[in-house]
Structures are given as C-alpha cells and as structure tokens.
PDB file of N, CA, C and O in Angstrom:
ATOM      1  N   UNK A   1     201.387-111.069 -46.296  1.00  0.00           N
ATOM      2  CA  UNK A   1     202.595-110.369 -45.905  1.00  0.00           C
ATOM      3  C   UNK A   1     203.833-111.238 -46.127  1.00  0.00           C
ATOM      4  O   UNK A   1     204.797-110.478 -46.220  1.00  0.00           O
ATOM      5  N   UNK A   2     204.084-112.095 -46.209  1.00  0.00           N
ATOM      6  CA  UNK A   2     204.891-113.419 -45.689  1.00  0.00           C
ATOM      7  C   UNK A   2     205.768-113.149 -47.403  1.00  0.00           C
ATOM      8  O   UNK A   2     206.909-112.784 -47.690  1.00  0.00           O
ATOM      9  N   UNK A   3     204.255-113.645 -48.449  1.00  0.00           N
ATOM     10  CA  UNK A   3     204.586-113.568 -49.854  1.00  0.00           C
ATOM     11  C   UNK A   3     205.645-112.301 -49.930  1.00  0.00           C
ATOM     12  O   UNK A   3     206.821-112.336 -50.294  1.00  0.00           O
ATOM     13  N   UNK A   4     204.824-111.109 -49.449  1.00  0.00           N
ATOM     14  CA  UNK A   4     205.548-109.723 -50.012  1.00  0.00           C
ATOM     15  C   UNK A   4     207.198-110.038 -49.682  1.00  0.00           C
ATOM     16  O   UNK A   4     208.231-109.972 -50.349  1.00  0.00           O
ATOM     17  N   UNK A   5     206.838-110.442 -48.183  1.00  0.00           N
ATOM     18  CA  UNK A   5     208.770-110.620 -47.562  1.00  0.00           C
ATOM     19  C   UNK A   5     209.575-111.166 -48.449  1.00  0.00           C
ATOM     20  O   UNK A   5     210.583-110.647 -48.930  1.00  0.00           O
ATOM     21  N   UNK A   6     209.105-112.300 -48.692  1.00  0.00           N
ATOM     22  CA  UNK A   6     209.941-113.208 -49.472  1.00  0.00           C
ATOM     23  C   UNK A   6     210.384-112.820 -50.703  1.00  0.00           C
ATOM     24  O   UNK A   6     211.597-112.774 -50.909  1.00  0.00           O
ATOM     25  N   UNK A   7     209.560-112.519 -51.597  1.00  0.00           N
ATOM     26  CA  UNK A   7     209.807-111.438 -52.355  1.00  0.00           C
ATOM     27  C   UNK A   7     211.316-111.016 -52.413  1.00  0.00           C
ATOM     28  O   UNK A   7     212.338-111.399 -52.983  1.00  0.00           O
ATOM     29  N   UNK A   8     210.951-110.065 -51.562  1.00  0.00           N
ATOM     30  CA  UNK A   8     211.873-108.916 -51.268  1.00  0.00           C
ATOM     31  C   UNK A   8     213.582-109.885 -50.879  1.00  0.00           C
ATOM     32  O   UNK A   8     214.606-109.987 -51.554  1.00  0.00           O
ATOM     33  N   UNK A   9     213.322-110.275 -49.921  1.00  0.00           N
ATOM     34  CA  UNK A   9     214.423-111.081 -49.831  1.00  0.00           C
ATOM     35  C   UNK A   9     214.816-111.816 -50.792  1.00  0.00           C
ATOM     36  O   UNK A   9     216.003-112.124 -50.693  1.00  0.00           O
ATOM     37  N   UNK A  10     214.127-112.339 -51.952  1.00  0.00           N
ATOM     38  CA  UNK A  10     214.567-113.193 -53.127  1.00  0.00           C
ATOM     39  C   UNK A  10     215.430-112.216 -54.078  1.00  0.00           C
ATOM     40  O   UNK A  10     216.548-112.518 -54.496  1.00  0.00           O
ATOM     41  N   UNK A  11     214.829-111.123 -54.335  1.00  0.00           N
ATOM     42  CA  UNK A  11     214.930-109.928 -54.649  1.00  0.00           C
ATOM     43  C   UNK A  11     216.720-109.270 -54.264  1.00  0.00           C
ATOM     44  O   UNK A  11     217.764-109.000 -54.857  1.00  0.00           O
ATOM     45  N   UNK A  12     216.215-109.274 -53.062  1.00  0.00           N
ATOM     46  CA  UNK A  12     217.958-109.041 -52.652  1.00  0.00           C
ATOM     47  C   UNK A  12     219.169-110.141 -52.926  1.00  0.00           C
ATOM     48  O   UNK A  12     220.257-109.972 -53.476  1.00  0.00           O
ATOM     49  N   UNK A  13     218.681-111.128 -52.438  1.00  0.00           N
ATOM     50  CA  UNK A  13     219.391-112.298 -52.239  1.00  0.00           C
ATOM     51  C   UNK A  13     220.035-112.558 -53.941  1.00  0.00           C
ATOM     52  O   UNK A  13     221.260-112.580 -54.054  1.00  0.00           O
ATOM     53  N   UNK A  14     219.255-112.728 -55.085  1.00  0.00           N
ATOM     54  CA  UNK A  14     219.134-112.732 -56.117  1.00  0.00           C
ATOM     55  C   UNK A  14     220.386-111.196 -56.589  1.00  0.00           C
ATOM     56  O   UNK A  14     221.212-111.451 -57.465  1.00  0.00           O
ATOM     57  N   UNK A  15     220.398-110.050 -56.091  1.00  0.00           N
ATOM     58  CA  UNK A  15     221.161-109.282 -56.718  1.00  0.00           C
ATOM     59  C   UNK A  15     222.465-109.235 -55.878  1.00  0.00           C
ATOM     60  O   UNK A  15     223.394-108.712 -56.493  1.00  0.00           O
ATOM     61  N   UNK A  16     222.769-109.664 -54.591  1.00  0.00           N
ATOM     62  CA  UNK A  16     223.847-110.295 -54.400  1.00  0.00           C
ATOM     63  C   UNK A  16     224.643-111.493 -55.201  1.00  0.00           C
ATOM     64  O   UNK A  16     225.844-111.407 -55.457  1.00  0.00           O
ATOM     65  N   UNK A  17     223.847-112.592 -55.554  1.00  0.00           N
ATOM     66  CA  UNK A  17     224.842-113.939 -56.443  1.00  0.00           C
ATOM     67  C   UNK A  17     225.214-112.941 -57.695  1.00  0.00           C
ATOM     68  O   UNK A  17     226.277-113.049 -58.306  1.00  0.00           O
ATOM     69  N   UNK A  18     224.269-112.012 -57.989  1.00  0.00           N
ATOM     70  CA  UNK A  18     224.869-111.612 -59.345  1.00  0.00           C
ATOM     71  C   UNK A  18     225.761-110.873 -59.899  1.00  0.00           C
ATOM     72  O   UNK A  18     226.101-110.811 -61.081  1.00  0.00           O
ATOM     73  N   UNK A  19     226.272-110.088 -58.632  1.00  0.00           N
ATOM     74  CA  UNK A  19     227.528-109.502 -58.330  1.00  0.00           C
ATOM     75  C   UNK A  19     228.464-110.118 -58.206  1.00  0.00           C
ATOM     76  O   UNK A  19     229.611-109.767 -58.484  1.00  0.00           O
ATOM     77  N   UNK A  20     227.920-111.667 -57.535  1.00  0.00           N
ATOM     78  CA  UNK A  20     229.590-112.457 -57.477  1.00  0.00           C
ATOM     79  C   UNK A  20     229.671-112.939 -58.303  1.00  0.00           C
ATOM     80  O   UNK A  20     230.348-113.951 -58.121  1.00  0.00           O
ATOM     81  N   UNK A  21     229.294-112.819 -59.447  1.00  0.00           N
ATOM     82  CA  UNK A  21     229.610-113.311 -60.452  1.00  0.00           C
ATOM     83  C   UNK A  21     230.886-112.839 -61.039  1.00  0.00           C
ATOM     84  O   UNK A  21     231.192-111.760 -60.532  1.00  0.00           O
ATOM     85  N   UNK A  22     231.760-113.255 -61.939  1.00  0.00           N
ATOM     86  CA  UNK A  22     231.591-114.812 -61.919  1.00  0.00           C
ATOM     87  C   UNK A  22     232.136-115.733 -61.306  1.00  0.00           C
ATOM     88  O   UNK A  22     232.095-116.869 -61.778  1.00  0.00           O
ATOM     89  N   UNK A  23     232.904-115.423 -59.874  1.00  0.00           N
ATOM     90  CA  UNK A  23     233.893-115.929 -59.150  1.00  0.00           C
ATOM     91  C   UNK A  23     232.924-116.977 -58.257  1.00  0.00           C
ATOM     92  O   UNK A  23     233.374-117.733 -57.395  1.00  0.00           O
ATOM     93  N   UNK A  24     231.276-116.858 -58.693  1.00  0.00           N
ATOM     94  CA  UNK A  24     230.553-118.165 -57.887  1.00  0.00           C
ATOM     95  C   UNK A  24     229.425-117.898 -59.127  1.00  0.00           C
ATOM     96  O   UNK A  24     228.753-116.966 -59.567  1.00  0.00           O
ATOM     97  N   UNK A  25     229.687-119.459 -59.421  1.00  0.00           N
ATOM     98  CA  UNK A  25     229.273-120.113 -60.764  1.00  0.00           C
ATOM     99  C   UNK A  25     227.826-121.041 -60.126  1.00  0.00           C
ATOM    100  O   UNK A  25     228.205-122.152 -59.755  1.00  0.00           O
ATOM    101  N   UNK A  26     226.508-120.865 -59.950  1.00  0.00           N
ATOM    102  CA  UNK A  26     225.881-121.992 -60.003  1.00  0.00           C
ATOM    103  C   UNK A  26     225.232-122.703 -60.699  1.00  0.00           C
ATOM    104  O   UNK A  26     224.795-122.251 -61.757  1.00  0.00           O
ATOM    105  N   UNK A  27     224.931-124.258 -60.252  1.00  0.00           N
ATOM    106  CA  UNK A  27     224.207-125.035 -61.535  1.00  0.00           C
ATOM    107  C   UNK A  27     222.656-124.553 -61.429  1.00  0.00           C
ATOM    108  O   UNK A  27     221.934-125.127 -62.243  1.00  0.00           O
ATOM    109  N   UNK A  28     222.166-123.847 -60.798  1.00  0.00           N
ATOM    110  CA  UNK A  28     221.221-123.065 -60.740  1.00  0.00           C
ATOM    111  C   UNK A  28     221.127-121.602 -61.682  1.00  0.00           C
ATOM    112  O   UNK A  28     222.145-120.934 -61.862  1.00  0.00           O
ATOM    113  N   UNK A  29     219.855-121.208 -62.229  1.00  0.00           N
ATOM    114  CA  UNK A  29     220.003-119.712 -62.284  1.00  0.00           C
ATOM    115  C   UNK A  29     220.250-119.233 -60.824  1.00  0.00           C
ATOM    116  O   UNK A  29     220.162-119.864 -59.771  1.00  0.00           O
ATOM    117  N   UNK A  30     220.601-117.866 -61.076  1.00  0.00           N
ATOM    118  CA  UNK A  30     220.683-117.192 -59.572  1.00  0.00           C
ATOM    119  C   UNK A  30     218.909-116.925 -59.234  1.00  0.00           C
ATOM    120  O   UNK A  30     218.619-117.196 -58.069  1.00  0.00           O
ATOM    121  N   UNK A  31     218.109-116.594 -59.828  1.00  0.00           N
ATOM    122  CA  UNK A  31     216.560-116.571 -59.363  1.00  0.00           C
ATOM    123  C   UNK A  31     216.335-117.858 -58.976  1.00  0.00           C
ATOM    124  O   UNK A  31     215.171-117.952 -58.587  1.00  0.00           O
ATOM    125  N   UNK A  32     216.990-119.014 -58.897  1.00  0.00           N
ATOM    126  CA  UNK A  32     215.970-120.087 -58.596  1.00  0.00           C
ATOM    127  C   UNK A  32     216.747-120.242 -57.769  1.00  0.00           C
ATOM    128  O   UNK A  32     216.228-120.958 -56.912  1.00  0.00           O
ATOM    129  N   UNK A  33     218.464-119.788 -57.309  1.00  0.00           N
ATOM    130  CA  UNK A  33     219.269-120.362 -56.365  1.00  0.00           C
ATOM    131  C   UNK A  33     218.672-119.151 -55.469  1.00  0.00           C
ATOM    132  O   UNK A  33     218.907-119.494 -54.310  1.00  0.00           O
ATOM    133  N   UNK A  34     217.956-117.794 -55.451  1.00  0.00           N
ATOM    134  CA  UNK A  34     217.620-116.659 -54.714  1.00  0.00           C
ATOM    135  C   UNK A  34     216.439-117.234 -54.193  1.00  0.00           C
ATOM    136  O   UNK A  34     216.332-116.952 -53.000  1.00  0.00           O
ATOM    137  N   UNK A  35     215.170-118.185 -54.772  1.00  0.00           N
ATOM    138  CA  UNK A  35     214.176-118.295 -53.971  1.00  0.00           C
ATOM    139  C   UNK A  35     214.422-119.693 -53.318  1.00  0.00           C
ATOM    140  O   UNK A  35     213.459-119.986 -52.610  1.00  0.00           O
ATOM    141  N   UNK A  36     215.308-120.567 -53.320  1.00  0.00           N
ATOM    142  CA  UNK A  36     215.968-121.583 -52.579  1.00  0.00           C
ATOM    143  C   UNK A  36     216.301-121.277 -51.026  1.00  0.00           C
ATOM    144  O   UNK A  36     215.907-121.723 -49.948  1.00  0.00           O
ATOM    145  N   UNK A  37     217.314-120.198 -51.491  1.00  0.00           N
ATOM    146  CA  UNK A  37     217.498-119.383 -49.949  1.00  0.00           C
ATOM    147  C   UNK A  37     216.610-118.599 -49.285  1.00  0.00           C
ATOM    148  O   UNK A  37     216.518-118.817 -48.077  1.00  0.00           O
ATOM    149  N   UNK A  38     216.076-117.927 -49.653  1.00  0.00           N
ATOM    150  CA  UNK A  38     215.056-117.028 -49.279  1.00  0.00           C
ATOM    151  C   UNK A  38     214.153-118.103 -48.865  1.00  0.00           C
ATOM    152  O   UNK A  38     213.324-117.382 -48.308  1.00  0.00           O
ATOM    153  N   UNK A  39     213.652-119.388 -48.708  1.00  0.00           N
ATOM    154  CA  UNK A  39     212.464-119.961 -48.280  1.00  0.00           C
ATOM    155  C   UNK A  39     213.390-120.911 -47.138  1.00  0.00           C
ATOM    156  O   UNK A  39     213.066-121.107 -45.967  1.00  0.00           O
ATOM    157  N   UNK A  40     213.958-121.150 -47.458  1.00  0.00           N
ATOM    158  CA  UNK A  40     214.913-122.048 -46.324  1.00  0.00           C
ATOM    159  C   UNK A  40     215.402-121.169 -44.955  1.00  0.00           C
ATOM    160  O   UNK A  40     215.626-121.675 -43.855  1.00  0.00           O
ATOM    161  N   UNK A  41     215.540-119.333 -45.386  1.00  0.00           N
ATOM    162  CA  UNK A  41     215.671-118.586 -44.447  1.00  0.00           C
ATOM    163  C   UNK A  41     214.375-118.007 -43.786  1.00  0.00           C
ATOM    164  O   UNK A  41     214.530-117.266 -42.815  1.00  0.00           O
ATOM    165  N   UNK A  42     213.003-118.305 -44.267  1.00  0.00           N
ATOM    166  CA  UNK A  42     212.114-117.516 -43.769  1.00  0.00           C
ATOM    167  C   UNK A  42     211.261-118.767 -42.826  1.00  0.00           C
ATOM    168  O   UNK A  42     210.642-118.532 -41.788  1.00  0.00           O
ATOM    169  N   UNK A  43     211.392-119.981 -43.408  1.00  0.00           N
ATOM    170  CA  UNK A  43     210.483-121.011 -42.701  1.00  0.00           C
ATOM    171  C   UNK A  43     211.019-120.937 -41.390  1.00  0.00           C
ATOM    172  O   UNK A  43     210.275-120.371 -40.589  1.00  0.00           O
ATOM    173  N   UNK A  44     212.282-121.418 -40.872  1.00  0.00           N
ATOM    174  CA  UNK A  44     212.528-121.457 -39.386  1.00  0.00           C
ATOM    175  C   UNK A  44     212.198-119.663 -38.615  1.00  0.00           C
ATOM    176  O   UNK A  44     211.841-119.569 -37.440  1.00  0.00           O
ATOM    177  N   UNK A  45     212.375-118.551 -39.410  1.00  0.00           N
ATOM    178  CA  UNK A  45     212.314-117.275 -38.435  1.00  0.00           C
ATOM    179  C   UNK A  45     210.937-117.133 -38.424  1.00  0.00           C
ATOM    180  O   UNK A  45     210.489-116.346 -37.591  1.00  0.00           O
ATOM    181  N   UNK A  46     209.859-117.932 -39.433  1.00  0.00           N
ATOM    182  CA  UNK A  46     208.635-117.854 -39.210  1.00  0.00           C
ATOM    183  C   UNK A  46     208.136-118.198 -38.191  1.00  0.00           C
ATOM    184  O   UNK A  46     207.502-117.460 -37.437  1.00  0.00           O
ATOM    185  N   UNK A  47     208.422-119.711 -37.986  1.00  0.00           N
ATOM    186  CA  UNK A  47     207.882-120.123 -36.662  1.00  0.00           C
ATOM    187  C   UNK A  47     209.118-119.577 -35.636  1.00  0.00           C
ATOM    188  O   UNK A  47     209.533-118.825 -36.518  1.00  0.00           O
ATOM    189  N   UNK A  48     209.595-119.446 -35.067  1.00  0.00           N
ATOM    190  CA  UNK A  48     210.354-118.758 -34.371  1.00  0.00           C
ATOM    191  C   UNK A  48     209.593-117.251 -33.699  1.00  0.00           C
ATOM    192  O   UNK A  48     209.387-117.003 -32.511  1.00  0.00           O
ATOM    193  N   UNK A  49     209.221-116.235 -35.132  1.00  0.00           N
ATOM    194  CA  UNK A  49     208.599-115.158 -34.866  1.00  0.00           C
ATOM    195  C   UNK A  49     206.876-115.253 -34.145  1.00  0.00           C
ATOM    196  O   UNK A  49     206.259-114.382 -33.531  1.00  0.00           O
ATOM    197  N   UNK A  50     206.485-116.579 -34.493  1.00  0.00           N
ATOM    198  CA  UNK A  50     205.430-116.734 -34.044  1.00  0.00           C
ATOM    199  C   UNK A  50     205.144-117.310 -32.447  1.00  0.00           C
ATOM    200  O   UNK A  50     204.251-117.105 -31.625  1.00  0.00           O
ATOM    201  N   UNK A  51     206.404-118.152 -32.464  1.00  0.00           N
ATOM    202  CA  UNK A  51     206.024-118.294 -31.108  1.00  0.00           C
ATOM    203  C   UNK A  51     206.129-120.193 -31.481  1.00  0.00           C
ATOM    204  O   UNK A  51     206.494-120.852 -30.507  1.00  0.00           O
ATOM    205  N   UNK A  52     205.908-120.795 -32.449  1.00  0.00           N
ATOM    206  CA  UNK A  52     205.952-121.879 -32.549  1.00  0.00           C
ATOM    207  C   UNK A  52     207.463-122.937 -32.589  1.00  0.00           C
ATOM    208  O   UNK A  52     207.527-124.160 -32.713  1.00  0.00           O
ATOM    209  N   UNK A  53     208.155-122.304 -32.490  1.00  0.00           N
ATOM    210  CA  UNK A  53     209.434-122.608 -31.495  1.00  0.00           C
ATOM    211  C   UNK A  53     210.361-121.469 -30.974  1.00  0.00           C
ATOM    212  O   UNK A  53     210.451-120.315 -31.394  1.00  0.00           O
ATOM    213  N   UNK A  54     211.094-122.140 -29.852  1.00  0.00           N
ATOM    214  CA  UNK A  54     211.873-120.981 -29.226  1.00  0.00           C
ATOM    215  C   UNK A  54     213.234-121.229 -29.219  1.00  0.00           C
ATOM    216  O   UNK A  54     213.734-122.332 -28.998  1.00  0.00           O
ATOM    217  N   UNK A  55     213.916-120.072 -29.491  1.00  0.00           N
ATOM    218  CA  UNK A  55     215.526-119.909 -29.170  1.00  0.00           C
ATOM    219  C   UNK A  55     216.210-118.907 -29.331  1.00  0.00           C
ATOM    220  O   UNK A  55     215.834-118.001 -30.075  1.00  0.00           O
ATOM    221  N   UNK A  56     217.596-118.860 -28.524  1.00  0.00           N
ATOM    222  CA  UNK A  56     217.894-117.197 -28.550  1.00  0.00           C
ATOM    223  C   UNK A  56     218.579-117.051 -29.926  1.00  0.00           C
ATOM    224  O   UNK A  56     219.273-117.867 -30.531  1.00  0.00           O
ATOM    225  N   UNK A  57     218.061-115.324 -30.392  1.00  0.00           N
ATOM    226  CA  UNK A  57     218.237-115.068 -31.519  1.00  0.00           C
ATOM    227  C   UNK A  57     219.577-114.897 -32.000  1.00  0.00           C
ATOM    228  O   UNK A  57     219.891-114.528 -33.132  1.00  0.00           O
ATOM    229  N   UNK A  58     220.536-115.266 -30.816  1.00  0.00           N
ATOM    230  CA  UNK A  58     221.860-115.195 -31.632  1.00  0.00           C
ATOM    231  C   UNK A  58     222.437-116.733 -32.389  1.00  0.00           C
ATOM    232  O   UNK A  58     223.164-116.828 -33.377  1.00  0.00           O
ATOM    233  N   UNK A  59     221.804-117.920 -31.506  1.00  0.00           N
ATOM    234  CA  UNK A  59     221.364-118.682 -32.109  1.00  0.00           C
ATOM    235  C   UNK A  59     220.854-119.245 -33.424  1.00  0.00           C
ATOM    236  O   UNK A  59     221.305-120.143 -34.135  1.00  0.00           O
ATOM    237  N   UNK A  60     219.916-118.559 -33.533  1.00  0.00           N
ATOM    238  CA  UNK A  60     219.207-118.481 -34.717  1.00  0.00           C
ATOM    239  C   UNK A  60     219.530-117.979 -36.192  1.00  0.00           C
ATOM    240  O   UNK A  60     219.302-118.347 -37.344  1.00  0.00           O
ATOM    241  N   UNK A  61     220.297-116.764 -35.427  1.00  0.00           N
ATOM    242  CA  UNK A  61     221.397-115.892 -36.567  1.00  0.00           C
ATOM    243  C   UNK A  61     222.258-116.794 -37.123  1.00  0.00           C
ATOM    244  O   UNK A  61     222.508-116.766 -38.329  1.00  0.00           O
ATOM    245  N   UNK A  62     222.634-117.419 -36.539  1.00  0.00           N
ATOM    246  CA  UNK A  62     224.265-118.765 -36.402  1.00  0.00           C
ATOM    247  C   UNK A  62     223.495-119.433 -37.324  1.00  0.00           C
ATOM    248  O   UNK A  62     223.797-119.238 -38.501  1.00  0.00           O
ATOM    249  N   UNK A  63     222.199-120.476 -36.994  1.00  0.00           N
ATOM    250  CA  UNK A  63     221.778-120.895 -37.945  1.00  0.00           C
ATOM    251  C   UNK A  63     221.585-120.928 -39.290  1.00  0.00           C
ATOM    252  O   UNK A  63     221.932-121.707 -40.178  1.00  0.00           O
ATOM    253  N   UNK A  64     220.816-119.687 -39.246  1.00  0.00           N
ATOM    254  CA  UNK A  64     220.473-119.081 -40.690  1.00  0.00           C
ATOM    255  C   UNK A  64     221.813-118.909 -41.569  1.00  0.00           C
ATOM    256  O   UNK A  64     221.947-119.145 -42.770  1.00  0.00           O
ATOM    257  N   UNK A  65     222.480-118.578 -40.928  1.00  0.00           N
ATOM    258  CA  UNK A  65     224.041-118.007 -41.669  1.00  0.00           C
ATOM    259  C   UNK A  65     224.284-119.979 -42.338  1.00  0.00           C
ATOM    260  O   UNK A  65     224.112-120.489 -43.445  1.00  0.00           O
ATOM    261  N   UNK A  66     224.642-120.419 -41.283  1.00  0.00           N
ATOM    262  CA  UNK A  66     225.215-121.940 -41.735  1.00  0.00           C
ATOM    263  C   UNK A  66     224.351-121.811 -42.469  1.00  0.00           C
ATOM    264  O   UNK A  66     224.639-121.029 -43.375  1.00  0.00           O
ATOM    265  N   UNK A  67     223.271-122.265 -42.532  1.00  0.00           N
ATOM    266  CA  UNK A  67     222.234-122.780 -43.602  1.00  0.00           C
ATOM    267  C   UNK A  67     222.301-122.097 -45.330  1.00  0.00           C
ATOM    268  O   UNK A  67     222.073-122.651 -46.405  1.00  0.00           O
ATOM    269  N   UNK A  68     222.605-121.053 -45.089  1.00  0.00           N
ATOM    270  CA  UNK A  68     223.244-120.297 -46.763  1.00  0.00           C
ATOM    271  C   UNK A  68     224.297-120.776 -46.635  1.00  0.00           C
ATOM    272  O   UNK A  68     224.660-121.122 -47.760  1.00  0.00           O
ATOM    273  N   UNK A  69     224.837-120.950 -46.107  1.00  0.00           N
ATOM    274  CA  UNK A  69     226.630-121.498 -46.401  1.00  0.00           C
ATOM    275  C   UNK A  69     226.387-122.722 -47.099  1.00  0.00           C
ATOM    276  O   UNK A  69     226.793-123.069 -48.208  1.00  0.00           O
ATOM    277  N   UNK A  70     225.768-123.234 -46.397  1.00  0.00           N
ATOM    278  CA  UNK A  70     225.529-124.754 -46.600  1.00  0.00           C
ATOM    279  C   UNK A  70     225.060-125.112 -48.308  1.00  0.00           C
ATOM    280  O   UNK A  70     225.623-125.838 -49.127  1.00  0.00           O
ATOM    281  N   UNK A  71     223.833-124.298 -48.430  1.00  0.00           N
ATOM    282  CA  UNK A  71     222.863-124.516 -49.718  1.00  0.00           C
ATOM    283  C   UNK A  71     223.877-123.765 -50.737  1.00  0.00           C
ATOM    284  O   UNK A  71     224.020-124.392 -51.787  1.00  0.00           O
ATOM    285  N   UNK A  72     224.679-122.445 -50.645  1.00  0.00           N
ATOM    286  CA  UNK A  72     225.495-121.773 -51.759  1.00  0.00           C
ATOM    287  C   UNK A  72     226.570-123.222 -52.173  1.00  0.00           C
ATOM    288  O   UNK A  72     226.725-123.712 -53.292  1.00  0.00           O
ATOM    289  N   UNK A  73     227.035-123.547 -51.210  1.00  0.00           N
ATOM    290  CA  UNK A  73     227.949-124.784 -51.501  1.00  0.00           C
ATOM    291  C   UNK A  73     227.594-125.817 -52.325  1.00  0.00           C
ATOM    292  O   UNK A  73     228.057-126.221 -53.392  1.00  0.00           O
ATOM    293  N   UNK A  74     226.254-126.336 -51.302  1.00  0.00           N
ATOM    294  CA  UNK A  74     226.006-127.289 -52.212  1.00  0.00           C
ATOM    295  C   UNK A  74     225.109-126.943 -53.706  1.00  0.00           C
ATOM    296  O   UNK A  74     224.680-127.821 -54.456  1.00  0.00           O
ATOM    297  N   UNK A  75     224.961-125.555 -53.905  1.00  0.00           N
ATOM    298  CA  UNK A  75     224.617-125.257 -55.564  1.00  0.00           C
ATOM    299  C   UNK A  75     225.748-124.549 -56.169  1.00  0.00           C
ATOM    300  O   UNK A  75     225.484-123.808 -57.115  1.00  0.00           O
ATOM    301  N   UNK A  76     227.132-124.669 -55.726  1.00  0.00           N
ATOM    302  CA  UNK A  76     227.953-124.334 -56.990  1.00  0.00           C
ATOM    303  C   UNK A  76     228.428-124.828 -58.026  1.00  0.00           C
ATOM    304  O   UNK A  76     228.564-126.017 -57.736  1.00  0.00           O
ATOM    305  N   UNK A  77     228.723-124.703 -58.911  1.00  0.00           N
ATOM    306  CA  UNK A  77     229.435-125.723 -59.818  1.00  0.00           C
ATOM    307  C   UNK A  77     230.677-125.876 -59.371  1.00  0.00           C
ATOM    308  O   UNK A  77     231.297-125.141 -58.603  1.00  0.00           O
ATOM    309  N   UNK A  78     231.252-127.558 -60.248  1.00  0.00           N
ATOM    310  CA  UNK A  78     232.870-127.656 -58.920  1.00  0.00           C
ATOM    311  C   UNK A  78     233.134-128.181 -57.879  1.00  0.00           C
ATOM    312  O   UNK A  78     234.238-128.007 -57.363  1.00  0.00           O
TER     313      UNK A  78
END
C-alpha cells in the first residue's frame, strides 16, 4: 500500500513543479525532484500514522510544509 501512496503523491507532486515551470527551474528533473519530496513527506506521517511517534497533527502539517520548502529551495537552480 505504502508503494501505491507514494506513487500517487510523486505523481501529483511531479505535475505541480511542472506547471511552475518555468518560473522554478531545478537542477533536478521534476520526477526525481517529485520522488525526493514524496519520500521525505511520507517517512515521518508513516511512523506518526503508526503509532511509532507522536504529535499533534497541526504540528506535523507545519512540518511537512517546512520540509518542501526547505528541499524545493535547496533543488533550485540560483
């Protein structure tokens, strides 16, 4: 199941950069900058969803958000 998610989210994630194009340029393709994010966003809500750490989900939201901020930045060109 995990695979299928990710997927899907790469999937999305991937046809978002390609819309911003070209006003966000990365030194990445966008498929390899889409499964970058997509695995960096699913590892912490994994354990989270499981029970193998805890915190409130608005929290977590905050996180996840910084954390694409963070990785789009540091893969743009510029």
């Amino acid at each position: 199941m995990r695979r299928h998610s990710v997927a899907v989210l790469v999937r999305l994630i991937q046809e978002r950069l390609r819309a911003a194009r070209p006003r966000l340029t990365l030194i990445v393709p966008p498929r390899l900058a889409a499964i970058q994010l997509a695995e960096a966003l699913f590892a912490p809500l994994t354990a989270w969803l499981t029970g193998e750490a805890e915190c409130p989900a608005t929290h977590l939201a905050r996180a996840l958000r910084a954390t694409c901020v963070a990785l789009l930045g540091a893969l743009r060109c510029g």
